[in-house]
Each structure stands twice: as structure tokens, then as C-alpha cells.
N, C-alpha and C positions, 0 to 999 in steps of 0.2 A: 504493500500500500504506500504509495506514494504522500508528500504532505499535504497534498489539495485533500485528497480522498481523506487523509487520517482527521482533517480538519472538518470535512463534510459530515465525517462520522459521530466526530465528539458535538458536535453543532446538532446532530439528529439525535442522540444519544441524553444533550441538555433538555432538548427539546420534550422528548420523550417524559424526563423524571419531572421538567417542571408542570407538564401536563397531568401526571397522575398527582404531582403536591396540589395543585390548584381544585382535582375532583376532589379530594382528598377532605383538604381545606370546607369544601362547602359543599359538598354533597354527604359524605363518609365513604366509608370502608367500601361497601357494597353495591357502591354508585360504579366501582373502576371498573369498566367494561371494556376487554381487549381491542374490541370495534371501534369503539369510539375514543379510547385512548391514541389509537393509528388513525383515524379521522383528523384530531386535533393538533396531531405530531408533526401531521404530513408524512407520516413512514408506513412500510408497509406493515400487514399483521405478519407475516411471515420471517422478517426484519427481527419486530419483535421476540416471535418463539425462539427466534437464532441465541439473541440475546440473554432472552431470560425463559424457564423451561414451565413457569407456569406463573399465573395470576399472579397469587401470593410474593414470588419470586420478585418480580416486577414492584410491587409495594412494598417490600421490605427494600431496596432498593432506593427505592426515593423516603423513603424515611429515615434511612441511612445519611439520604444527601442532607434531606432536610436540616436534620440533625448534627452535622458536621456546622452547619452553617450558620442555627442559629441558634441551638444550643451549648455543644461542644467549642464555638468559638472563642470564647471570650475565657474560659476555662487553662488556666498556666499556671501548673506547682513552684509555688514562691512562700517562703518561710512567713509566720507570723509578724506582722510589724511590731518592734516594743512598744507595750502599754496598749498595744490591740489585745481587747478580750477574748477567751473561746467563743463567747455569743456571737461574738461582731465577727469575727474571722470565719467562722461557719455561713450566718447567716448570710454572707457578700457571697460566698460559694455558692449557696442555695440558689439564691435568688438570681445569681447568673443563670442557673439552672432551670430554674421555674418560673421568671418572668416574660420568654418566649411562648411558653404554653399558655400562659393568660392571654397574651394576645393573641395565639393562634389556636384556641381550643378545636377543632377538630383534628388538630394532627395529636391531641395527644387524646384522641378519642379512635384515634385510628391507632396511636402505637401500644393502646392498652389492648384491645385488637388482635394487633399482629402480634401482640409479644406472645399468644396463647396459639398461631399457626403454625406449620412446620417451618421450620430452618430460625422462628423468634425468638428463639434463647439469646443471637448473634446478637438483635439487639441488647440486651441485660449486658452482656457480656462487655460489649464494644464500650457501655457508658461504664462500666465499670473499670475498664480499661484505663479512662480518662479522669473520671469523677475519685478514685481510692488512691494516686499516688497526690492530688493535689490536696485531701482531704489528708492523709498525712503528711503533706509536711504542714500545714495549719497546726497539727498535733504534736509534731516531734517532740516536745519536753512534757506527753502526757502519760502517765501511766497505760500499760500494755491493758487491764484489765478494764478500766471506762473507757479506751478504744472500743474493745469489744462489745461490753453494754449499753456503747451507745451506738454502735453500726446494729445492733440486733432491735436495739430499740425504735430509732428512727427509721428504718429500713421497713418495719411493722407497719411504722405511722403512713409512711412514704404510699407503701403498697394499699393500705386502706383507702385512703386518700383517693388516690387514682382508682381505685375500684368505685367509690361514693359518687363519684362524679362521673365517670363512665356508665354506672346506671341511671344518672339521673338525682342522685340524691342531697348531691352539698353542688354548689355553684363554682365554677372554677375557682372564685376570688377568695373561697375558701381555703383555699391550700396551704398558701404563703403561710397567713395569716396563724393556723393551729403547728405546721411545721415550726413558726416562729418560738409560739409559747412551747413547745417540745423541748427544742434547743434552747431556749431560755432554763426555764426549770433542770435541765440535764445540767446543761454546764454550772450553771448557779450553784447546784448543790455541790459538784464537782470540788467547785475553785473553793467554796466554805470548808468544806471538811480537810483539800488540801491545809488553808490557811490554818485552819486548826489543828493538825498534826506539826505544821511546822512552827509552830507557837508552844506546843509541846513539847516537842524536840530543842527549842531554844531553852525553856526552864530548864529541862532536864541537863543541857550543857554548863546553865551556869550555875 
């Protein structure tokens, strides 16, 4: 393939994912119809199947992109700033994370979705990939133990969350907002009981 052709390609290929983000966007999940996603593309359906070996396929794909772009973007592991709290440090994380979704609530009505079809683990996976080395280093001077009860804890919250809303039941603007007090209350108790063992440990030196 030549540059002309590789260029035609990747140009049919944008074309292609930004067309299934946009059904996506504002129709859902089961709006993505192969016909008319190659209607919209201008590519063939045949193109298509080349590309990707079924529906599903195809949507996990452009959720992938989506997701590079506007929620994985903004996402760079960088240490705590001094005199930045675990709340604050966390919750910039978060919120890089979940203020794309408020504004675009059907993609994450589609990635709760796909995360349940075949090959949707990749999703979990992929944000985990991104989201758990920046979220430690935010933590590196934290105990290995509230590391762990609080990925187990908010991971719970995280998943309920996204399930409440995918059925219908809490509004998107909801999420931030109880994520917020989670991580509030976790860390809070956190940094008290630290500050109190090492107040401890100070009498006991002198």
C-alpha cells in the first residue's frame, strides 16, 4: 500500500469509528446497524467485515477510540504535589475521568454495555492499564493495606454507580458527586488515624 492508499485508508477507517461514536452518542448501543454505519462512512459493508469480524467488534473499537481521547487523555502519572491532600489528589484523577461521561452520557451507556459483550473485559482492562499506575503514584507514601481497601472499596462504589445509571436509576450528575463523598470519608479517616499513630509514636520517643 502505497501513502495515498494508507492515507485513504486511515481517513475511511476515522470515518468509520467517528460514525459508530456519533450513533452511539445519540441513539445507543443497538441503534449500530452495519448498513447504515457503511451508508454514513461512505465505505463498503464488506470493507467493514474485513476490518472488524462482527458488530460488537466494531463498537468496542470506537469506544476504545473514544476513550483514548476523551477520557484517557488528560490522565499522566505524576507524584503528589506537597501539601496536596489524598482527597484532592484523587479526586483531580477522578474527575479527569468522569467529567467526559457527564457530558457524553451515552457513551458510557454504551461502555456499560459493551463491557458485558464478548472480547469487553479489553475495555476494564485497557482503563486499568492507564487509571492504576497514575493512581499510584498519587499514593506512593501510602500504606500497602488502605491501597487495597480503598481500590476494593471504591471500585464497588464505581461499579454500582455505572450500573444505577445504566438502568435508569440515579442521573448521571450523580456520580461525581457520591464518588466525591467516598473518597472524602476514605481518605479522611485515613490521614486521622495516620496523624494519630504518629503522635503516638512521637510521645513514645520522647
Amino acid at each position: 500500500m502505497d501513502g495515498a492508499q494508507d492515507l485513504a485508508a486511515r481517513a475511511g477507517e476515522d470515518r468509520l469509528i467517528a460514525v459508530v461514536v456519533e450513533i452511539l452518542e445519540a441513539d445507543g448501543y443497538d441503534a449500530v446497524a452495519l448498513r447504515e454505519v457503511a451508508r454514513r462512512a461512505r465505505i463498503s459493508l464488506s470493507t467493514i467485515y474485513k476490518r472488524y469480524a462482527t458488530r460488537d467488534e466494531l463498537i468496542l473499537a470506537a469506544l476504545e477510540a473514544w476513550m483514548e481521547d476523551n477520557r484517557y487523555s488528560g490522565v499522566s502519572p505524576h507524584p503528589r504535589d506537597a501539601g496536596t491532600s489524598l482527597y484532592d489528589a484523587l479526586m483531580d484523577l477522578f474527575r479527569t475521568l468522569f467529567e467526559p461521561w457527564e457530558q457524553h452520557p451515552g457513551m458510557l451507556t454504551a461502555y456499560f454495555r459493551a463491557r458485558s459483550s464478548q472480547g469487553g473485559q479489553r475495555l476494564l482492562q485497557r482503563g486499568l492499564d492507564i487509571v492504576v499506575p497514575a493512581g499510584l503514584e498519587l499514593l506512593a507514601d501510602v500504606d500497602d493495606a488502605f491501597i487495597a481497601d480503598l481500590n476494593a472499596v471504591v471500585s464497588s462504589v464505581v461499579y454500582g454507580l455505572l450500573g444505577r445509571f445504566a438502568t435508569g436509576e440515579i442521573d448521571i450528575t450523580e456520580i461525581l458527586p457520591t464518588l466525591d463523598r467516598t473518597v472524602y470519608w476514605l481518605t479522611t479517616g485515613y490521614e486521622a488515624a495516620r496523624g494519630s499513630t504518629a503522635a503516638v509514636h512521637t510521645r513514645d520517643v520522647r
